[in-house]
N, C-alpha and C positions, 0 to 999 in steps of 0.2 A: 107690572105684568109678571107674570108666570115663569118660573126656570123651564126652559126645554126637560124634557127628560132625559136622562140619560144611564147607561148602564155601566156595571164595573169593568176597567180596561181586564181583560184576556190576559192570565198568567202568562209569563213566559220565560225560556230555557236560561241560564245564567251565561252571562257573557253574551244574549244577545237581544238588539235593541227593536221593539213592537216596532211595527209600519204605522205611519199615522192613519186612522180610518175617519171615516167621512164625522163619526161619530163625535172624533177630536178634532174638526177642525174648528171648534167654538163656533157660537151663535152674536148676532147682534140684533138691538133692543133699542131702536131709536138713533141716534149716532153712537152708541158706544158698542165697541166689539170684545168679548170678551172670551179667553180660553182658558178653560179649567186645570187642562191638561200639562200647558206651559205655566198655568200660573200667571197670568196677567191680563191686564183690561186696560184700552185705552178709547180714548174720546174726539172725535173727528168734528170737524168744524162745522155747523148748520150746512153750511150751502154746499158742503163736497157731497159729492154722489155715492154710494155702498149698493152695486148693484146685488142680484142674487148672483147662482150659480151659473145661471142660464143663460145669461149676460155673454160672457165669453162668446160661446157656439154662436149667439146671434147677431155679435160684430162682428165674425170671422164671416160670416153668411152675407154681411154689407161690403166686404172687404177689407177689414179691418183685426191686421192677426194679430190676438195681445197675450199670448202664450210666449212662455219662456223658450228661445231657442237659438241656434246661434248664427250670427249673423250670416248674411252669401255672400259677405265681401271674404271671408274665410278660405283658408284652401280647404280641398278637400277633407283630407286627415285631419285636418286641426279640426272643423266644421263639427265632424265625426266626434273626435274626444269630447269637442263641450260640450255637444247635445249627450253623449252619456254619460257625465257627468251631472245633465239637467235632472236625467230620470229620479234622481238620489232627493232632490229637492221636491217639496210639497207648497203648492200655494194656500195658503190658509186666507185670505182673504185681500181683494183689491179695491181703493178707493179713487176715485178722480174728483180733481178740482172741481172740472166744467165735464162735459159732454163728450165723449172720445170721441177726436176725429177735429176738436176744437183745435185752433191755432197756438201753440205755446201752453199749453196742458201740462200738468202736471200730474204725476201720477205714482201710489202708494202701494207697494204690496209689503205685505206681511207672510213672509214664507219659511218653512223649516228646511233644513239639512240633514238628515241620518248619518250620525258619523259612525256606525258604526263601526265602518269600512277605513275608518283612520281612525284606531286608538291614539295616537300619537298628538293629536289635536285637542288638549286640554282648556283651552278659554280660547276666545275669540280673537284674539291676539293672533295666536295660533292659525286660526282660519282663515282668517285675513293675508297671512302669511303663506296659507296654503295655497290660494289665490293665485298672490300673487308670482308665487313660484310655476304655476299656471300657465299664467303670461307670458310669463320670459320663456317658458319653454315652446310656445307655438308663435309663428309669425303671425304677428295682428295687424288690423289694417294701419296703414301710413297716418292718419290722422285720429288713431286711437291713444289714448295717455293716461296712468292713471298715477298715482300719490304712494305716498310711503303707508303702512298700517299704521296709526292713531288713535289715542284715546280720547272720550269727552266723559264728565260728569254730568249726565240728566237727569235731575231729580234727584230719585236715589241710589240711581244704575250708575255704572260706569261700563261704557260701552266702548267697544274700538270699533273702529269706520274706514272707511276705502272709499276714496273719490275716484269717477273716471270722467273721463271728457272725449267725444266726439264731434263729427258733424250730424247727429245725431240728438245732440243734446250732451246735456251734463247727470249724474247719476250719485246720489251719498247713499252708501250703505252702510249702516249700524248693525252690529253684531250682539248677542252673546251667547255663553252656550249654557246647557241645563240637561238633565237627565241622557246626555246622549246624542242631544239633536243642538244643531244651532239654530237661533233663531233672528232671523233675519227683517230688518227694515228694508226696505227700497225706495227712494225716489227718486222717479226721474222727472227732471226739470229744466225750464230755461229761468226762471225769473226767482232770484235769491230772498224775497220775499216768500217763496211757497218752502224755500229749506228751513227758513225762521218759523214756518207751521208746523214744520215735518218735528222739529226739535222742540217746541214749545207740546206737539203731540204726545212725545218719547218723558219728557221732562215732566207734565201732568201724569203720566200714565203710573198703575198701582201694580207694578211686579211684584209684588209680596200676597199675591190672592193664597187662602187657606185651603 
């Protein structure tokens, strides 16, 4: 099939980092999603789902909110910093196992960071770190927990990751960073079989695109 078209990214001022536009959030082509922009393509299993854009609005419309935000078990103030915090992040694309709204789902998003706003944050180590200094600074719910920052080898990446765990489920985030932005894995899950996808996804995938 055809590349989408696309045009040259927008010069911009030294020392400061473009806003991702609709333009970069890559396209996909059958199960593979690919971004020009980050430099990398990965390949999603036949049977998971890659809705479009639209998706979003029209689960939110069944009742079903799958927008980044933070949780109401939150106080106030805290609620407050991680939703502005959220603004900074961009979802570049979401997959599901099954059907949202299915029992024990599993679920992938692919999203950036603009670090502009933290020179200080040089690899993903770093991010992870940011994080979790996050945390400890606001009161989280009682039955929230989350891991030390860690690395893994996939593929050809070396990625650092943050688990966390509720009654909500279980969540692995992989990191890394590139041009300014992090670029972020997400899955939430209950069945350790779908993180063995989520990694064998990361571990196929070609971060070296030209």
């Amino acid at each position: 099939k055809p590349r989408p078209k696309s045009t040259p990214a927008a010069s911009k001022p030294a020392g400061k980092t473009a806003p991702v536009s609709e333009l970069e959030k890559g396209y996909v082509v059958g199960r593979t999603y690919t971004n020009g922009k980050f430099r990398f393509e990965i390949v999603f299993p036949d049977t998971w789902l890659i809705p479009d854009d639209d998706f979003e609005a029209y689960m939110k419309s069944k009742g079903y909110d799958l927008s980044l935000r933070a949780p109401d078990s939150l106080a106030p103030q805290d609620k407050a910093a991680v939703n502005k915090a959220a603004k900074n992040v961009t979802v570049l694309l979401t997959a599901y196992r099954s059907l949202p709204g299915t029992t024990n789902n599993a679920i992938m998003r692919v999203s950036v960071e603009d670090l502009s706003a933290n020179p200080q944050i040089k690899d993903a180590v770093d991010y992870f770190d940011a994080i979790r200094a996050t945390f400890k600074a606001i009161k989280l719910p009682a039955d929230f927990q989350y891991s030390e920052t860690q690395a893994e080898q996939l593929g050809t990446m070396q990625f650092a990751y943050l688990d966390t765990a509720s009654s909500a489920g279980k969540k692995r985030m992989y990191a890394t960073v590139r041009d300014g932005f992090a670029i972020m894995f997400t899955l939430s899950y209950t069945a350790d079989d779908d993180l063995t996808t989520m990694r064998r996804i990361l571990e196929e995938g070609n971060f070296n695109l030209k």
